[in-house]
SERO-4910 file (N, C-alpha, C, O; in steps of 0.05 Angstrom, whole numbers):
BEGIN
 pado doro    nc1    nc2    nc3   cac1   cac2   cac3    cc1    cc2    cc3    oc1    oc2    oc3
  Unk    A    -19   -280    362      2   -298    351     -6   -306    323    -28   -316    318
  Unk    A     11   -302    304     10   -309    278      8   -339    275     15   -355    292
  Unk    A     -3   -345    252    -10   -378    242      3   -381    228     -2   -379    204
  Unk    A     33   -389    238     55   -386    206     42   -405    183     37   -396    161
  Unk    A     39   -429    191     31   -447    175      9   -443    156     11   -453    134
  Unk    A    -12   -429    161    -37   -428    149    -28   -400    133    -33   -398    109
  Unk    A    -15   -376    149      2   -361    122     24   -374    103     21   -362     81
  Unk    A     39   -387    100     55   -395     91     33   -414     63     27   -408     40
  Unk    A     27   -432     76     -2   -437     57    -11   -422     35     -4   -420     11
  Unk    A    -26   -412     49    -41   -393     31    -25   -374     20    -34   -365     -1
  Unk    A     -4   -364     26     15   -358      2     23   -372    -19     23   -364    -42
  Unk    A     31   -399    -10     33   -413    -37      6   -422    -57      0   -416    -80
  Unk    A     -5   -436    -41    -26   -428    -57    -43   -415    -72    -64   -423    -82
  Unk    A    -35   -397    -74    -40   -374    -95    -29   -373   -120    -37   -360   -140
  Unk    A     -2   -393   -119      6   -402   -154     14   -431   -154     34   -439   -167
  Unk    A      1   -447   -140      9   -473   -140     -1   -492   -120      4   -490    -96
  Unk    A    -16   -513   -131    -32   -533   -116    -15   -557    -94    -12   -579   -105
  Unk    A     -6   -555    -68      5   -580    -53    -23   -598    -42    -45   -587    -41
  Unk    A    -19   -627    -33    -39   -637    -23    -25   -634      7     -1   -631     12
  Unk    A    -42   -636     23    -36   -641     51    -12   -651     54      4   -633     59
  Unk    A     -5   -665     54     23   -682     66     43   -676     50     63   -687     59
  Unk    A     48   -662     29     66   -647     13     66   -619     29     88   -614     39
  Unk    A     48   -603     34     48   -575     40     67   -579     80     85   -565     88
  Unk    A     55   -598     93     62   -608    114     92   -620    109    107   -615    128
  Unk    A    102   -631     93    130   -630     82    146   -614     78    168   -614     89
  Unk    A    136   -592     58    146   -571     58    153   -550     82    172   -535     85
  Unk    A    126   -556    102    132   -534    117    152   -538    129    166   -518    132
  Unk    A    161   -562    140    177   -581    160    202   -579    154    219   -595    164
  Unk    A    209   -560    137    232   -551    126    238   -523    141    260   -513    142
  Unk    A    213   -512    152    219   -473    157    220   -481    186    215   -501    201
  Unk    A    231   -456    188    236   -446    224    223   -424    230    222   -405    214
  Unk    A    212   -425    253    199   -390    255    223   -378    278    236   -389    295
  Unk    A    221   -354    269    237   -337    289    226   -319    289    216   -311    269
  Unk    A    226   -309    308    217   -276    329    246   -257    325    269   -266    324
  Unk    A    240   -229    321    258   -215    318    252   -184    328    238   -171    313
  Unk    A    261   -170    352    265   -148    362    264   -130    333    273   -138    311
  Unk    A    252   -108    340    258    -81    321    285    -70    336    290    -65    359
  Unk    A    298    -69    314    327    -58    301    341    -89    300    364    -94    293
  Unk    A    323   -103    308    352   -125    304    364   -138    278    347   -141    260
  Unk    A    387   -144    273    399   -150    253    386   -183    239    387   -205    249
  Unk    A    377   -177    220    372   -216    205    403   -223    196    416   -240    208
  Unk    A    415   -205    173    445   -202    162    458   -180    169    453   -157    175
  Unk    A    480   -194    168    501   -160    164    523   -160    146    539   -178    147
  Unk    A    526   -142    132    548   -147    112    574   -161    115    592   -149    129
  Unk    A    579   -181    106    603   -200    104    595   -225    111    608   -245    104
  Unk    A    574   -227    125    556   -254    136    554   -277    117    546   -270     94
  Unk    A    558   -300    120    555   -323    100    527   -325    110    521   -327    134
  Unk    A    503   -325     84    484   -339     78    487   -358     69    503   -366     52
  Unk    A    461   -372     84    458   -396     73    417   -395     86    405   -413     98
  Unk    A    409   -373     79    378   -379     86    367   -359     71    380   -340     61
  Unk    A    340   -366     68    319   -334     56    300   -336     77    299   -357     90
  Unk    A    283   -316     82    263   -308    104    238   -303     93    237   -283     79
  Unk    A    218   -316     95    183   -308     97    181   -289    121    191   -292    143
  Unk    A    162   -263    110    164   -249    123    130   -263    131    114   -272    114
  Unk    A    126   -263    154     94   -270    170     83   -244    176     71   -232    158
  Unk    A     87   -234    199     84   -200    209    108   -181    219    127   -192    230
  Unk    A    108   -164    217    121   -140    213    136   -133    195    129   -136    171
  Unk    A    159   -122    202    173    -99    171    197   -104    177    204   -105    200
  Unk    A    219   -108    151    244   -109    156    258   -101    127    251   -106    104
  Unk    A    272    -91    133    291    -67    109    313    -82    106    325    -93    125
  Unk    A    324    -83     72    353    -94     65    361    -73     49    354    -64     27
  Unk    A    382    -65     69    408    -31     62    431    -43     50    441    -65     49
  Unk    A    435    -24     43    476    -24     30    479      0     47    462     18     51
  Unk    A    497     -2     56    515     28     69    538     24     51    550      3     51
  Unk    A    546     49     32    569     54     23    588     66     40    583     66     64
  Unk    A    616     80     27    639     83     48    623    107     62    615    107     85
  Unk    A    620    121     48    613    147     67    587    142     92    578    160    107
  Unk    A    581    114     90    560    105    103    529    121    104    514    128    122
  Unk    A    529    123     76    499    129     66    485    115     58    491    106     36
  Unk    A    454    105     74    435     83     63    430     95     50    428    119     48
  Unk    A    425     60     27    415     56     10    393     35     22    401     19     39
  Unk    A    366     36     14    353     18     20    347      4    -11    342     17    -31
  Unk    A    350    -19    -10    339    -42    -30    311    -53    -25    302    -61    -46
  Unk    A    299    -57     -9    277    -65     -2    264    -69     24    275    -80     43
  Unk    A    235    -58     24    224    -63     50    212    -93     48    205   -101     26
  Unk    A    210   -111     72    202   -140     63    179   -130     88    185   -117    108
  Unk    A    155   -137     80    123   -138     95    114   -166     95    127   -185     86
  Unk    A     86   -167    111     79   -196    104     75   -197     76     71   -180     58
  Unk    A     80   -230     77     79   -248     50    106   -243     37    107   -250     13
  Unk    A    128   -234     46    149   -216     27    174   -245     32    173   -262     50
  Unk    A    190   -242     17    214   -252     14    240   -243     19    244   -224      3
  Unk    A    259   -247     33    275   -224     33    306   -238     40    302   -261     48
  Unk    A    329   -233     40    352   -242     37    373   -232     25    360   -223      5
  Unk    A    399   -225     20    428   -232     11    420   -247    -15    423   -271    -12
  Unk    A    412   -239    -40    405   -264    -53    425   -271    -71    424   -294    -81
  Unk    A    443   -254    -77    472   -261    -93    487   -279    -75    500   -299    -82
  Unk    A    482   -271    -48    502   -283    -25    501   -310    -27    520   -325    -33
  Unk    A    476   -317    -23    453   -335    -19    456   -356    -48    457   -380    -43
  Unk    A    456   -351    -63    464   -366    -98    488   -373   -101    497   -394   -111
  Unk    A    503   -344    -88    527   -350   -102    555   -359    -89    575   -366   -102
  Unk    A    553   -359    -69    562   -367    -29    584   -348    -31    607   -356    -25
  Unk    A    579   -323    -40    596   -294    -31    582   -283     -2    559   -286      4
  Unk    A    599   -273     12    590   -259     34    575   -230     25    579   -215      5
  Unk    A    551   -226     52    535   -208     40    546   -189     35    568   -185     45
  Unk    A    533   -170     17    541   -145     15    523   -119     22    528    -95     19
  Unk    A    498   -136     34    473   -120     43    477   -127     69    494   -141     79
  Unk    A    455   -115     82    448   -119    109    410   -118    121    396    -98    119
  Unk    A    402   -142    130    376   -134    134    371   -135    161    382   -152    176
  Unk    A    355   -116    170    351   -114    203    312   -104    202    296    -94    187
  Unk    A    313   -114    223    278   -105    235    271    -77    242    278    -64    261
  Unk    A    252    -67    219    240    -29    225    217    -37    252    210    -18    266
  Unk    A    208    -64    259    193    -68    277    186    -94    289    180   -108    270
  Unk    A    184   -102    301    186   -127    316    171   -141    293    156   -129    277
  Unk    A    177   -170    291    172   -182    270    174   -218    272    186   -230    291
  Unk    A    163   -230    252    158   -268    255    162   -271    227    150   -259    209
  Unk    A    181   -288    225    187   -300    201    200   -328    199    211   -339    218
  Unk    A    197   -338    174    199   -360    171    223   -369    160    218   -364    137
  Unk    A    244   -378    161    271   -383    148    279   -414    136    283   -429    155
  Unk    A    283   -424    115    297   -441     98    319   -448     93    325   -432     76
  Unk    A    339   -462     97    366   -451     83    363   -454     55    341   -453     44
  Unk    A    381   -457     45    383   -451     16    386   -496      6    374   -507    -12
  Unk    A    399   -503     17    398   -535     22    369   -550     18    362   -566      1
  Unk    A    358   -540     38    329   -551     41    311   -543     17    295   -560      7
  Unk    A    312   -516      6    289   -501    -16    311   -518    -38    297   -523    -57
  Unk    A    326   -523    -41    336   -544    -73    329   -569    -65    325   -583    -85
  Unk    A    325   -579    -44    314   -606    -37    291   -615    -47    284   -630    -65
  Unk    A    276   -595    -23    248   -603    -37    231   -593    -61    208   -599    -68
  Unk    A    251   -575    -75    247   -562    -99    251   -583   -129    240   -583   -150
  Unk    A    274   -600   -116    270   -639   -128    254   -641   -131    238   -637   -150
  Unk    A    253   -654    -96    232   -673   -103    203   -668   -109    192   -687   -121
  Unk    A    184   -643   -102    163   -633   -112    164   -608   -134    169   -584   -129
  Unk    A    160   -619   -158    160   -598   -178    138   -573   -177    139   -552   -190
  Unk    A    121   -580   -159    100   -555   -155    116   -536   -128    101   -521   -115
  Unk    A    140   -539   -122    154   -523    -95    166   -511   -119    158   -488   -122
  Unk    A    181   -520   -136    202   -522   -150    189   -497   -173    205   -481   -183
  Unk    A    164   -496   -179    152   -483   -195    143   -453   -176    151   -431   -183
  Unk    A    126   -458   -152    135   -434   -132    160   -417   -140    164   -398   -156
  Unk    A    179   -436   -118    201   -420   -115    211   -401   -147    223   -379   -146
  Unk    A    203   -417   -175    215   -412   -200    200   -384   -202    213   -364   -208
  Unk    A    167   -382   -196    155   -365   -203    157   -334   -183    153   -311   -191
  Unk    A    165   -344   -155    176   -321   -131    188   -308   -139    187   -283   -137
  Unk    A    213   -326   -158    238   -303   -162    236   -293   -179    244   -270   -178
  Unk    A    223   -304   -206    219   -278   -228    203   -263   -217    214   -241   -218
  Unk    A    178   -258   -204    174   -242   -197    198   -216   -183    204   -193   -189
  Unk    A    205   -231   -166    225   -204   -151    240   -194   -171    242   -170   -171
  Unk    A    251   -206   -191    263   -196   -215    249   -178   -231    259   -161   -247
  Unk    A    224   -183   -224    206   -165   -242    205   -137   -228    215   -116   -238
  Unk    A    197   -137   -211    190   -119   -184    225   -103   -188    225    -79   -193
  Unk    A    248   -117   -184    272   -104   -184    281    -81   -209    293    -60   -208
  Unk    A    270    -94   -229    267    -81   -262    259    -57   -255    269    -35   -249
  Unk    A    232    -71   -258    217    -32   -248    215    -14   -237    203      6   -245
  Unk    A    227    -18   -212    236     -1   -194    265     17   -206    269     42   -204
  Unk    A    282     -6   -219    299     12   -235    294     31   -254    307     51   -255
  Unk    A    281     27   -266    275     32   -298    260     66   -279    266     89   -280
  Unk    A    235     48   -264    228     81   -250    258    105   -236    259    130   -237
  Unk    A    277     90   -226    293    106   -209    304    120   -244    313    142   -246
  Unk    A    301    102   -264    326    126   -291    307    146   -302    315    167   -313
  Unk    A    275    136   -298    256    153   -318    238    170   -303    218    176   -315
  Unk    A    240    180   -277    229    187   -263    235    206   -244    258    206   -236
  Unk    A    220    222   -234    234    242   -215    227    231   -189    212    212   -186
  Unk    A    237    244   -170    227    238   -140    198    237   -138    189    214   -133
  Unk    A    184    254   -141    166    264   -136    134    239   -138    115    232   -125
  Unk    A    148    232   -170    129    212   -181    137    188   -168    119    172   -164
  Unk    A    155    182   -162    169    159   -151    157    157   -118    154    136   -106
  Unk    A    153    172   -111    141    180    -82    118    164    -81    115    142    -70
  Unk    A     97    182    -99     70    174   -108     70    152   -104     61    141    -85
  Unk    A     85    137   -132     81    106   -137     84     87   -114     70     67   -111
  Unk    A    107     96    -93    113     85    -76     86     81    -56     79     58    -48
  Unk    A     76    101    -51     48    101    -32     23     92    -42      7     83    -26
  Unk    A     14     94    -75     -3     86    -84     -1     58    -83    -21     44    -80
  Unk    A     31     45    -85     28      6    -80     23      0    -63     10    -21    -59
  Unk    A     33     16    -40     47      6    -11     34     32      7     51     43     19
  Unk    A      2     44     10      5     63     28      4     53     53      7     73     68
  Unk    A      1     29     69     11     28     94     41     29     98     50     21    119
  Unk    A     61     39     79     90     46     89     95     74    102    116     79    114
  Unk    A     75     92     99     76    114     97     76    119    135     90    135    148
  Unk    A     56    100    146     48    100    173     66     73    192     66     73    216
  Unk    A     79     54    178     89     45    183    123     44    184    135     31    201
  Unk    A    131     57    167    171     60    163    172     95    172    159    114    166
  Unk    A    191     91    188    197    126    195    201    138    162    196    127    140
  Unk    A    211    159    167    202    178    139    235    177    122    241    177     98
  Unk    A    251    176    148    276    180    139    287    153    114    304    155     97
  Unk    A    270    132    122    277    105    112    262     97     83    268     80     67
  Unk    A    241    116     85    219    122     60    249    135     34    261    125     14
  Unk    A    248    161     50    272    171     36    297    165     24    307    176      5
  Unk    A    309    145     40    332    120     39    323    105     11    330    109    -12
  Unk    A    308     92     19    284     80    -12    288     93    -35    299     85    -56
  Unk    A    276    115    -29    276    136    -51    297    157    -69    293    172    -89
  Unk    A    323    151    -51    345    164    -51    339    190    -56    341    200    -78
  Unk    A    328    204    -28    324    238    -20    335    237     -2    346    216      8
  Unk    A    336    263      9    346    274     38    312    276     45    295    279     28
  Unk    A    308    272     79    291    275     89    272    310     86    250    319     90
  Unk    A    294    317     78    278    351     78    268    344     43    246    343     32
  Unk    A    283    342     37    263    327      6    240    310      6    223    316    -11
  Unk    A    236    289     23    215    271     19    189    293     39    164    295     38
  Unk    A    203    302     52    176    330     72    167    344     57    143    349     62
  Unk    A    178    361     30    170    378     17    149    358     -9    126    365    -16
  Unk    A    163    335    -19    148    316    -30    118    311    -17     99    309    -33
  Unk    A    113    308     13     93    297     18     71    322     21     48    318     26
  Unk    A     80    343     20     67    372     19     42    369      2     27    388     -3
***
């Protein structure tokens, strides 16, 4: 059994100082939930109103276009963040969908509560500020690699950040990521 609390912690803590009864504040805001592999967190059209700490396991946010071809947007692992986040900002229904590659514990907020205590403690408020540029950052370059880059290298990079995805996400979902066909990402891993 995971220690949400003592992960959740020590995640923040890593860019920002709470004392006890602030961090114990903060937490008193999250929910943990348990989640089946394949099961749905969102599904496209869904009103958000939460974001998810990932604790343990793996969970993927797709677009299926008309022809219903994933796209994957992101794998969320521990420590990860994950959500609808236009949905989520902008109170449009999703346009993504996130579901469980494997049974999984996470931690959920609504969107109410993280502006609350994002008030009243400027060191949440500085978190949360510094989470999201990051993902912004992380979103950049992943683009910038999908315009300047071939598969191949893109592969690499993907396993050199992240090589427990390789043993952990089926191959087909690697490829989804990567926008290949699976007989592409096989000849890739050759």
């Amino acid at each position: 059994m995971v220690d949400a609390r003592e992960i959740l912690k020590e995640h923040i803590s890593k860019f920002t100082t709470l004392t006890f009864e602030q961090f114990e504040y903060v937490f008193s805001h999250f929910n943990i939930i348990k989640l089946k592999k394949g099961q749905m967190l969102i599904t496209e059209g869904d009103f958000v109103d939460h974001e998810y700490f990932v604790l343990d396991g793996c969970l993927k946010a797709f677009y299926l276009n008309d022809s219903m071809k994933m796209f994957i947007l992101q794998f969320a692992m521990p420590n990860w963040w994950v959500t609808d986040f236009d949905a989520l900002y902008s109170k449009n229904r999703a346009a993504i969908n996130v579901d469980c590659i494997t049974n999984a514990s996470i931690l959920s907020i609504s969107n109410e509560d993280r502006e609350k205590i994002c008030k009243e403690i400027h060191e949440v408020e500085h978190f949360f500020r510094w989470r999201t540029n990051k993902g912004y950052v992380a979103a950049q370059k992943r683009l910038l690699s999908f315009m300047n880059n071939d598969a191949k290298f893109r592969y690499e990079e993907l396993l050199s950040f992240y090589p427990q995805l390789y043993n952990l996400v089926p191959k087909h979902l690697i490829a989804a990521y990567l926008g290949v066909t699976r007989e592409t990402l096989s000849r890739l891993h050759q």
